[in-house]
VMD Tcl script that draws the C-alpha trace (Angstrom):
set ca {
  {-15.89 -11.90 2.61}
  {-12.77 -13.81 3.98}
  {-14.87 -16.77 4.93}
  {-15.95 -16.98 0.61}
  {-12.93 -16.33 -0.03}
  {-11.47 -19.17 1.33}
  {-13.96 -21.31 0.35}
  {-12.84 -20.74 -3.47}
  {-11.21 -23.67 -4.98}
  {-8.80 -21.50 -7.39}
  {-5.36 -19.77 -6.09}
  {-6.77 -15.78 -5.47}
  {-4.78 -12.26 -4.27}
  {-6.63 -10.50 -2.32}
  {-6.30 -7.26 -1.56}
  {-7.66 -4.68 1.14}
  {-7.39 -0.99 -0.01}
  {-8.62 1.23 3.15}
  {-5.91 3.87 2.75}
  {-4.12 2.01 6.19}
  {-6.91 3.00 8.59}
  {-8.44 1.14 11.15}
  {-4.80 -0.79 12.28}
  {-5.18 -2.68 8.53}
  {-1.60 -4.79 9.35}
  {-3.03 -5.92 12.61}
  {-6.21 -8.31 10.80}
  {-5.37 -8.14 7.16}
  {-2.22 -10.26 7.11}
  {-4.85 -13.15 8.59}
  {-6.70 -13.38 5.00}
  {-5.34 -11.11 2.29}
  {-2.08 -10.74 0.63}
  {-1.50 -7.31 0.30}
  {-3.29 -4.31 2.27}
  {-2.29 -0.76 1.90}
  {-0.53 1.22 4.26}
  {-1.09 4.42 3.24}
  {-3.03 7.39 1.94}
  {-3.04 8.10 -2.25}
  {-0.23 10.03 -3.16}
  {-1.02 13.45 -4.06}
  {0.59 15.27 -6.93}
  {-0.39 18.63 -9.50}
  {0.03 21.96 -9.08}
  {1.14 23.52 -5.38}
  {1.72 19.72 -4.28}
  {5.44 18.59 -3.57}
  {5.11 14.98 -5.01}
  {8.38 13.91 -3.50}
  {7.25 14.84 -0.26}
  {4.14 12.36 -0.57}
  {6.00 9.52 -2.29}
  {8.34 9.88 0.76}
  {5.63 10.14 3.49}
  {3.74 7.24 2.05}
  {7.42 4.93 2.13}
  {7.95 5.96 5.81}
  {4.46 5.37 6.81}
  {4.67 2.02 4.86}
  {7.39 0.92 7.24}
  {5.88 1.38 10.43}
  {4.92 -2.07 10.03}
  {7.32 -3.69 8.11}
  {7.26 -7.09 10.24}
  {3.87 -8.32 9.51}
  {5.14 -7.74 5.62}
  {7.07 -11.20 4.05}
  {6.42 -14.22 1.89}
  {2.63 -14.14 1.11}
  {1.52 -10.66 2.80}
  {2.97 -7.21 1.48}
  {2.45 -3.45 2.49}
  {1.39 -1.71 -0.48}
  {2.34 2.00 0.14}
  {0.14 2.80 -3.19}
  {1.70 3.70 -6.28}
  {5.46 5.03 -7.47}
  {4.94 8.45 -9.63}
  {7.76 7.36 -12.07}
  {7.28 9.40 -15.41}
  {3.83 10.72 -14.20}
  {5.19 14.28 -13.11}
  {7.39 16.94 -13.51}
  {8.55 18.18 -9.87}
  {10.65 14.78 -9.10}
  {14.18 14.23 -10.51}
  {15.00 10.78 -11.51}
  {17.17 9.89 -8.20}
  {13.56 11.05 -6.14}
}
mol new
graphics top color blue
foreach p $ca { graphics top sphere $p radius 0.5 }
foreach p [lrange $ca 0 end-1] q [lrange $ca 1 end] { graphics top cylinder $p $q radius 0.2 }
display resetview
């Protein structure tokens, strides 16, 4: 897929979504622009959302050099309005 991609004429962002398995910031950064780093985060019922949102930012720095100008960790997604067990400084 790399290979097409870069074969295509037009400005693209690409990006790999594998939940940050399989060392993704070791061969991503080479082709795509943003990869995540992390697992979904998990909210609802008997789930502390903070906790996740939290785990997922401290997992997404691990690997914080290969990140910059063209190439971005992408912990997944920020939980503002969406529940109830947060304050607004979490």
């Amino acid at each position: 897929m790399a290979n097409e991609i870069a074969n295509i004429e037009r400005p693209m962002y690409y990006a790999i979504s594998n939940y940050g398995n399989e060392n993704v910031t070791e061969w991503a950064p080479s082709f795509a622009q943003s990869w995540r780093t992390s697992l979904d985060v998990q909210w609802g019922e008997h789930t502390n959302s903070f906790y996740n949102v939290q785990s997922n930012f401290i997992r997404n720095q691990v690997k914080r050099e290969v990140a910059g100008p063209g190439g971005f960790n992408d912990p997944d997604m920020l939980l503002i309005g969406a529940v109830d067990d947060m304050t607004k400084e979490e």
